[in-house]
NUTORTI-376315 format. One record per residue (C-alpha): chain; z negated, y negated, x negated; residue in three letters. Coordinates in pm, whole numbers, plus 32768, in hexadecimal, padded with zeros to 4 digits. Layout:
c:up:north:east:r
A:Z:Y:X:ala
...
***
This chain:
c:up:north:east:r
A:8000:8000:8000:unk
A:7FA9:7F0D:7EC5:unk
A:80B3:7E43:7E5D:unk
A:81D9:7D55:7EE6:unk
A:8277:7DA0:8029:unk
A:838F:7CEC:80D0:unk
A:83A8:7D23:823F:unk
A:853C:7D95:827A:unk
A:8515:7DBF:8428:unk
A:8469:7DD5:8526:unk
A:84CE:7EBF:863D:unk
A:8441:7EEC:8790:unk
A:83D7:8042:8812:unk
A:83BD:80CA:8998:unk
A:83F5:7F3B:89E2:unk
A:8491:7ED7:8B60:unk
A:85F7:7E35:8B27:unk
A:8560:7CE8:8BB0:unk
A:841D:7CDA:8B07:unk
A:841A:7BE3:89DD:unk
A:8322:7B96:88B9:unk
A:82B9:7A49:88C7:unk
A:81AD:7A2D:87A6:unk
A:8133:7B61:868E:unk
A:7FE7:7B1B:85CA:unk
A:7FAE:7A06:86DB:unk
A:8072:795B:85AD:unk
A:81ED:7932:8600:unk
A:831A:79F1:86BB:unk
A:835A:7B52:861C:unk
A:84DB:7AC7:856B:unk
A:83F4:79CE:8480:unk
A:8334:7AFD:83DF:unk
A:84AF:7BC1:8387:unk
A:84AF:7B5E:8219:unk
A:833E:7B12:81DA:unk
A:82AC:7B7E:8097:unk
A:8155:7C36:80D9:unk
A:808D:7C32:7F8D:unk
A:7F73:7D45:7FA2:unk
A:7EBD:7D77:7E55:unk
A:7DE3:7E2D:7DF9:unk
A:7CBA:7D5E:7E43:unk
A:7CE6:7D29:7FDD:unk
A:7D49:7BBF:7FA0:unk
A:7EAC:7B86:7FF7:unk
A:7FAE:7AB9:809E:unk
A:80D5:7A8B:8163:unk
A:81E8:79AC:80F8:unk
A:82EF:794E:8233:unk
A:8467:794F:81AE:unk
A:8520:7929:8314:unk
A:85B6:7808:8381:unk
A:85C2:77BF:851E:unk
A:84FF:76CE:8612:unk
A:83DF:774E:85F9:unk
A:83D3:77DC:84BF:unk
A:831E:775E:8384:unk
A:83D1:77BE:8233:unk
A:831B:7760:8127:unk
A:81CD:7792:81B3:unk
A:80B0:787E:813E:unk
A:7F9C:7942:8201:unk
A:7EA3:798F:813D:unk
A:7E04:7AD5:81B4:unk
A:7CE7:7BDE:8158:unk
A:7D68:7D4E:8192:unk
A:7CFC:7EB9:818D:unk
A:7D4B:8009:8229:unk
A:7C61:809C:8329:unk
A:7C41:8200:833D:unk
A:7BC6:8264:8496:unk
A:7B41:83CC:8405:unk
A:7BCC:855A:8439:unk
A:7C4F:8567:85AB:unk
A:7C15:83F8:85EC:unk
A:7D61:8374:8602:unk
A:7E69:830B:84B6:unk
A:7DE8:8218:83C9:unk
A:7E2A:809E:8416:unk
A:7EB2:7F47:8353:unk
A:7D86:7E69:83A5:unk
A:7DB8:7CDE:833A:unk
A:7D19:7B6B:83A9:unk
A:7D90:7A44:8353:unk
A:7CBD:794F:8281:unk
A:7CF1:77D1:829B:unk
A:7CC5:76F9:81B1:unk
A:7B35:76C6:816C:unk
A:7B06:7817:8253:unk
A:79FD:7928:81B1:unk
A:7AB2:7A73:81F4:unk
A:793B:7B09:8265:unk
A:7948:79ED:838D:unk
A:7A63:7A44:8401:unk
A:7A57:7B30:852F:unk
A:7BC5:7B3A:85C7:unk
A:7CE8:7C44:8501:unk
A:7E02:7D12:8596:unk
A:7E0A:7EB3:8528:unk
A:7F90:7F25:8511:unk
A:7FA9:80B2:84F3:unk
A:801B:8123:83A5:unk
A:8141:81F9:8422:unk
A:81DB:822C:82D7:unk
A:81A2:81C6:8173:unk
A:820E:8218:8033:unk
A:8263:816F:7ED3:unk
A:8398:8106:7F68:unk
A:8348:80B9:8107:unk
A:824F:8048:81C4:unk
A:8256:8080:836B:unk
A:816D:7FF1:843A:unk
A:812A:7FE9:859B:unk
A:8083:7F08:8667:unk
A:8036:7F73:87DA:unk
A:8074:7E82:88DB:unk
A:8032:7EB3:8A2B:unk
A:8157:7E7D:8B01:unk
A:80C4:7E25:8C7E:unk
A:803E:7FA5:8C70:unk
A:812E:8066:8B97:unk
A:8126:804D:8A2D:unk
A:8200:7FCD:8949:unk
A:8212:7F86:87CB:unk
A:82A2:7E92:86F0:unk
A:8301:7F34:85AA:unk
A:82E4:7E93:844E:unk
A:83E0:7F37:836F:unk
A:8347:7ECD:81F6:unk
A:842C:7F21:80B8:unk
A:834C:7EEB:7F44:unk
A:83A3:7DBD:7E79:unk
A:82C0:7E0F:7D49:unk
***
């Protein structure tokens, strides 16, 4: 998971033809994350830097965020991406709101994740299709 990860698509998964994404991370429409750079080293301290151009989109701009992987235990569901933003002047240990993605896949090439959203009953995913950098 360490390392530099640029984020190639994101595809949608059981989602109704009408049914749009308005906002992911409660930061920005899903097309301004396609080409972010997700730095996770080693130490949980990492960031996302915003590459796409659009409207609403940011380029330029960097999230820092603290990150780790939380493993549910044997028979307790598949391990999860957990992050939270940190603002400026933020102490990561006062910080109470994060978002958990499912680690579908990862290797030292790809990373999937999956983040459940629930579609007025049914569930659907948005999924974060990650290829290494460094």
């Amino acid at each position: 998971m360490k390392g530099q990860w640029v984020l190639h698509s994101i595809d949608k998964e059981n989602f109704p033809s009408a049914y749009s994404v308005k906002s992911v991370f409660e930061e920005a429409p899903p097309e301004c994350f396609v080409g972010s750079v997700w730095n996770l080293p080693n130490n949980g301290k990492g960031t996302i830097t915003f590459d796409a151009e659009g409207t609403l989109c940011a380029p330029g701009a960097v999230r820092n965020i603290v990150w780790s992987i939380y493993n549910p235990g044997k028979g307790n569901g598949q391990p999860q991406f957990q992050f939270k933003k940190i603002y400026p002047g933020d102490k990561p240990s006062n910080v109470t709101a994060g978002y958990r993605l499912d680690l579908s896949y990862a290797d030292s090439e790809q990373l999937v994740l999956r983040m459940p959203l629930d579609l007025e009953g049914t569930a659907g995913y948005l999924v974060f299709n990650f290829e290494r950098l460094q």
